[in-house]
N, C-alpha and C positions, 0 to 999 in steps of 0.2 A: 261575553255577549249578554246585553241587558234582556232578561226575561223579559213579554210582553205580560201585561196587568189583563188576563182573563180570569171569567167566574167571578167578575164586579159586581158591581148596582145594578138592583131588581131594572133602573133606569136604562142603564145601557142595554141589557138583556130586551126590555120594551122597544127601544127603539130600533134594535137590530127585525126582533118577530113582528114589529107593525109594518113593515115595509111588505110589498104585496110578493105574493109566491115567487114568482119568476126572478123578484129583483133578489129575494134571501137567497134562492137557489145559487144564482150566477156569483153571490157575491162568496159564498162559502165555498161553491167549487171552486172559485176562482182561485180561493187561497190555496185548499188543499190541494190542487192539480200544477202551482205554482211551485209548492214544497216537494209536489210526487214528482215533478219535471226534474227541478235541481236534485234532489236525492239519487234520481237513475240516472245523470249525467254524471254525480261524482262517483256510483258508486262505477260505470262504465271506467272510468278514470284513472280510480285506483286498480282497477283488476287488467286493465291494460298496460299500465306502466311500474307497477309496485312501487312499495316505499320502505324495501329492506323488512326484516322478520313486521316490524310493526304494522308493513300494509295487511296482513289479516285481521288485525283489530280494526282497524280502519275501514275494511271490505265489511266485518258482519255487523257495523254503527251504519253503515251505510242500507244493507241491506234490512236491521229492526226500522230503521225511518222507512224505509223502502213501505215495508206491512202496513207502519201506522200512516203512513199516509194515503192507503188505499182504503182503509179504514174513513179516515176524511171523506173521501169521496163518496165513498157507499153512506155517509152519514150528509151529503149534501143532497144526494140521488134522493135520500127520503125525504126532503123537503121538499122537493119538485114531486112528491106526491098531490099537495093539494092543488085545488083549483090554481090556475094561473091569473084566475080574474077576480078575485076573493082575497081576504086576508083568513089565514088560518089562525087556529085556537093558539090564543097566546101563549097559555100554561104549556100547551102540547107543544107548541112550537119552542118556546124556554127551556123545556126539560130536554129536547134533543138536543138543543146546540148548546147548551152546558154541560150534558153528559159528553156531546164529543169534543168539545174544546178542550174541558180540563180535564181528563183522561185520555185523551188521543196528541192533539194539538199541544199542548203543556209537555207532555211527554218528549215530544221533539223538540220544543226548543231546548230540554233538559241534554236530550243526544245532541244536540248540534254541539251545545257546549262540551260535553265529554270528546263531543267528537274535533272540536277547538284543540283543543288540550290534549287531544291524542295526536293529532297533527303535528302541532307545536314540535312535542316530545319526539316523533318521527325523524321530522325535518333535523331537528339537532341529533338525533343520533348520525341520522345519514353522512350531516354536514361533519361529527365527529370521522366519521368513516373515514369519509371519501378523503380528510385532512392528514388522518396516519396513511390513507394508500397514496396521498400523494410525497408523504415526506419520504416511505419507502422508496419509491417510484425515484425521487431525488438523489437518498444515498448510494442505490445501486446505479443509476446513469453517474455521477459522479465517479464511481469508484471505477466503473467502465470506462471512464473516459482518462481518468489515470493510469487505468492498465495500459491503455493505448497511445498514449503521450511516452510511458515509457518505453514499451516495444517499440514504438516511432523514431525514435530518439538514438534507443540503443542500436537497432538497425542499421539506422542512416551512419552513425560514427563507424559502426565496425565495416558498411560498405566502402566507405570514403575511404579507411587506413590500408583497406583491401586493393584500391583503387592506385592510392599511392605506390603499394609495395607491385604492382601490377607494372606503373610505370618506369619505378626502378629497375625491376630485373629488366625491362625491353632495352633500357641504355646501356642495362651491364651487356645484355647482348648485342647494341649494336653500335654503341658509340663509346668513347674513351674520353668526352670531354666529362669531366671532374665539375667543372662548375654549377653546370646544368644537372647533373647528378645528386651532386650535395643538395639541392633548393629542392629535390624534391624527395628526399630521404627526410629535408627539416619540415617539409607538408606532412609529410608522413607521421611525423611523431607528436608534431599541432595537432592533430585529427586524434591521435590517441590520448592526448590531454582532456579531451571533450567528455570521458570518464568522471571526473569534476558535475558534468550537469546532470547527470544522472543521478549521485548520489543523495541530494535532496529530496529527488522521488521517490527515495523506499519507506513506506508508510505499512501498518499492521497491515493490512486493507488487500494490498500489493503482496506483501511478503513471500506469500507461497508461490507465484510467478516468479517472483524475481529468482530465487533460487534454482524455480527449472531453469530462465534464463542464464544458468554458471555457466553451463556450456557454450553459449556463444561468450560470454565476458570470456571467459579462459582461451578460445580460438583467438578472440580480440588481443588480446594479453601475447599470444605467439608471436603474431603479426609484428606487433610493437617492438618485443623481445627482438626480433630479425632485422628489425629498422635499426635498433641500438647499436647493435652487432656491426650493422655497415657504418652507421655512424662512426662507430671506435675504427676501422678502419680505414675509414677518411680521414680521420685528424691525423693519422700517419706521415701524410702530403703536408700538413702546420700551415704557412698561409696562402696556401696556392689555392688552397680551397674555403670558400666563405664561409664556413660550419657554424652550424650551433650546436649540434648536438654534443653539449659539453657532460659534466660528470653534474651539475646541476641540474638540466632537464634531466637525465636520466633518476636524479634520486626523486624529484617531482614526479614524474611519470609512475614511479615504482610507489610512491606515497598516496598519491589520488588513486590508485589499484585499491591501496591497503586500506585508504579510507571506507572508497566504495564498503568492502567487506569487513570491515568493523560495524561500519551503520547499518548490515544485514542484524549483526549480535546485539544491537542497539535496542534496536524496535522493542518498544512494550508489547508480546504479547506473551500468551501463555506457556508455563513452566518447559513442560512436557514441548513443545512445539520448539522455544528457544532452543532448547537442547539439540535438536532435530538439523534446525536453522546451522547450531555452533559445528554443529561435527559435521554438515554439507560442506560447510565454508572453510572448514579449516586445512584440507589441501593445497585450495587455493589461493589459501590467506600466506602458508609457507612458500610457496613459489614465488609469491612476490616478494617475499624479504631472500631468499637466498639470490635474486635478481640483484637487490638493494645491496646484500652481501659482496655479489661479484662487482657492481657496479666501485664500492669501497674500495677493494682490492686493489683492481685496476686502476682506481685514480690515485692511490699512495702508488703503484710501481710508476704509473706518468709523472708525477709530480718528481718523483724523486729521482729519475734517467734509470729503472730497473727492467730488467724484461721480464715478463709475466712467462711462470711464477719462478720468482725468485729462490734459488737453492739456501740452504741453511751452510752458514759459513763463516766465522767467526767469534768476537769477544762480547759481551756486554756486562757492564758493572749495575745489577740492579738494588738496589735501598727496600728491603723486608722487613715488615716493621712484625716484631712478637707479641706474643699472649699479653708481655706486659707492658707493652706500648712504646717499647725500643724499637729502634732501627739499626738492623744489623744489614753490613756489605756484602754481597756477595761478589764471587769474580764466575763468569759464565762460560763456557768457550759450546760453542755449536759445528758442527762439520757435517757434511753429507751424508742422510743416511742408506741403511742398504738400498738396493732396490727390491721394490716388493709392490706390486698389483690384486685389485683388490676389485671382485663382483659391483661391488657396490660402494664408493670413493667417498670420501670425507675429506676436503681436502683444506688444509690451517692455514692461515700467514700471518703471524704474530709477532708484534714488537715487545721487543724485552729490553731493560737497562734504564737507567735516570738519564734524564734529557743533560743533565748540569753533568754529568758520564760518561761511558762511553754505554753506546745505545747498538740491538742486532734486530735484523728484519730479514722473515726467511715463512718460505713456504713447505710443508710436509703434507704427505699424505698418511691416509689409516683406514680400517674399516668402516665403513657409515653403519653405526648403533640402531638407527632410523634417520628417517628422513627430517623431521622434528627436531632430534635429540645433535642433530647434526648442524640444521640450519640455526635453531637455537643459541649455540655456542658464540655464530659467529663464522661457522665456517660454510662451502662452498659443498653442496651436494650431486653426485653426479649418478646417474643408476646405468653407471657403467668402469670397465678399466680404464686408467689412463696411461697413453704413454712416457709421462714423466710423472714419476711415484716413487716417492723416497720415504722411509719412516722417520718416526722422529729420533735425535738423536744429540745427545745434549749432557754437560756432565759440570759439576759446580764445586768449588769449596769456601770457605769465609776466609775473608778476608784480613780478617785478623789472627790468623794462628797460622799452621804451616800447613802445606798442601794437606788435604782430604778427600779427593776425588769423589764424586757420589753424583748418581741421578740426578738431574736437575727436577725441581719440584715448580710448583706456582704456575701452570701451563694451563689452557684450555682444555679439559674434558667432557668428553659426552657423556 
């Protein structure tokens, strides 16, 4: 704000004190009751609305104009002392309204400008503010509205698979037509593919929901597992029945599981948390490969005309290559082992022998080491006895010397 030019030439000071009393009075209060108006308007302004920590600088610039301008006034008041019909003493009249111009009037225009420049600095703090509480305000509805897309999401798929398998059992219970049966066993397992859209959603953001949400993914995950199950035994009926649910969906279904809870392990966030995250997940990260396991299994006994599970029984000639990069023959023979049951099941089926050979394919059970150390291998986890449970049993010698009977080695261990 441009300072106005007061405490000029003895001329201007003349022509202001020659004007007759009443016209100096009105023209000097005029000003100062013009300045004392706007001053108690803005200082009303600020103390009614604030303007963040800064409106108290701002209230007490308001309120020193507030003083000096009553100051004006009482120094106009003395000019309406003289005659109204007179001109009053020049010098006397000069020296009052030089003393209150440039000491009172001067003064203010000095605050208005602080008080410019305190505004100013206000206004952009405030406008700072109010721009980080609106970016916050941003991040957290955003991350709100992700949590609930994926709740939304996840709900709706695991209601619909529910839905399905709802349907099925009403046909198992009241109709025997097979066609209509199948198309809604293969709804069923579409619905449980829908695992796929979700997994894109899991962001650092998210993370700690998602993990409480294991528990329905896992309920979801039975569901499915039960649709599969009917699945494999519809294909029983071969093309009487329209099926899809071949040994492809099922290893897709068992993958998009295992993706989902890989991309839990993915997420960047902190050390201590990831860890948290890996060992929530990793029950349910193993239940779907022992799924993926069994799925395996069963589709080498299909393929091959075997019935699940195959006994141990016979010869194979496999090629074991040594320490020093030979390949030595061996000759195999496998046979039924005892019977033996077991709390807690692990159960194998292993191919042994060179393809260009003769080749053996057979199923054994054994103790489960863990659940882990069980799925891991490759094999079939069951946290119970089963009624067919054979050990392993198995016995080799090379092929190039004369019999040696001995343990067969090179086998799956947990």
């Amino acid at each position: 704000m441009r300072r106005a030019s007061i405490g000029g030439s003895n001329s201007n000071i003349d022509s202001y004190v020659a004007q007759p009393a009443s016209q100096a009075k009105v023209h000097a209060s005029g000003i100062s009751r013009a300045i004392l108006g706007a001053t108690q308007m803005g200082l009303a302004f600020v103390q009614t609305f604030g303007i963040g920590k800064a409106g108290h600088g701002v209230a007490q610039l308001f309120k020193d104009m507030l003083d000096r301008g009553r100051v004006i006034v009482l120094g106009a008041d003395e000019i309406g002392d003289c005659s109204t019909d007179v001109v009053c003493d020049k010098a006397a009249m000069a020296h009052v309204v030089k003393d209150v111009m440039d000491n009172t009037l001067g003064k203010v225009y000095d605050d208005l400008n602080d008080l410019t420049k305190t505004l100013e600095s206000c206004v952009s703090q405030s406008a700072d503010t109010l721009r980080h509480e609106l970016d916050d305000t941003h991040r957290e509805l955003s991350l709100e509205m992700r949590l609930n897309d994926f709740n939304t999401h996840l709900h709706s798929a695991y209601l619909r698979s529910s839905n399905r398998l709802g349907v099925v059992l009403d046909f198992m219970a009241e109709s025997q037509e097979l066609h209509w049966l199948s198309h809604s066993v293969d709804e069923g397992l579409q619905s449980c593919l829908d695992i796929a859209t979700l997994t894109p959603m899991i962001s650092e953001g998210i993370i700690g929901k998602v993990v409480i949400s294991l528990a329905v993914v896992n309920e979801w995950f039975s569901i499915c597992q039960l649709l599969s199950k009917m699945g494999t035994h519809l294909r029983i009926f071969g093309s009487r029945v329209p099926f899809n649910a071949s040994f492809r969906t099922e290893v897709m279904l068992g993958k998009q599981f295992k993706d989902f809870y890989n991309k839990m392990k993915q997420v960047e966030v902190p050390e201590d948390l990831s860890r948290k995250v890996t060992v929530a997940v990793r029950p349910f990260e193993l239940r779907v490969q022992n799924f993926l396991n069994l799925a395996a299994v069963e589709h080498y006994h299909a393929t091959n005309g075997l019935e699940f599970p195959h006994r141990q029984g016979g010869r194979a000639i496999p090629h074991i290559q040594t320490g020093s990069g030979a390949v030595s023959t061996y000759t195999r023979y496998y046979s039924k082992g005892v019977v033996k049951q077991f709390s807690e099941t692990c159960r194998i089926c292993h191919l042994d022998g060179h393809e260009d050979k003769v080749v053996h394919y057979g199923c054994w059970e054994e103790m489960a080491q863990s659940f882990e150390r069980c799925v891991t291998i490759g094999g079939i986890y069951y946290n119970a006895s089963l009624p067919i449970s054979n050990v392993y049993s198995c016995v080799q010698s090379p092929s190039w010397r004369s019999p040696l009977w001995r343990s067969c080695g090179d086998r799956p261990r947990q």
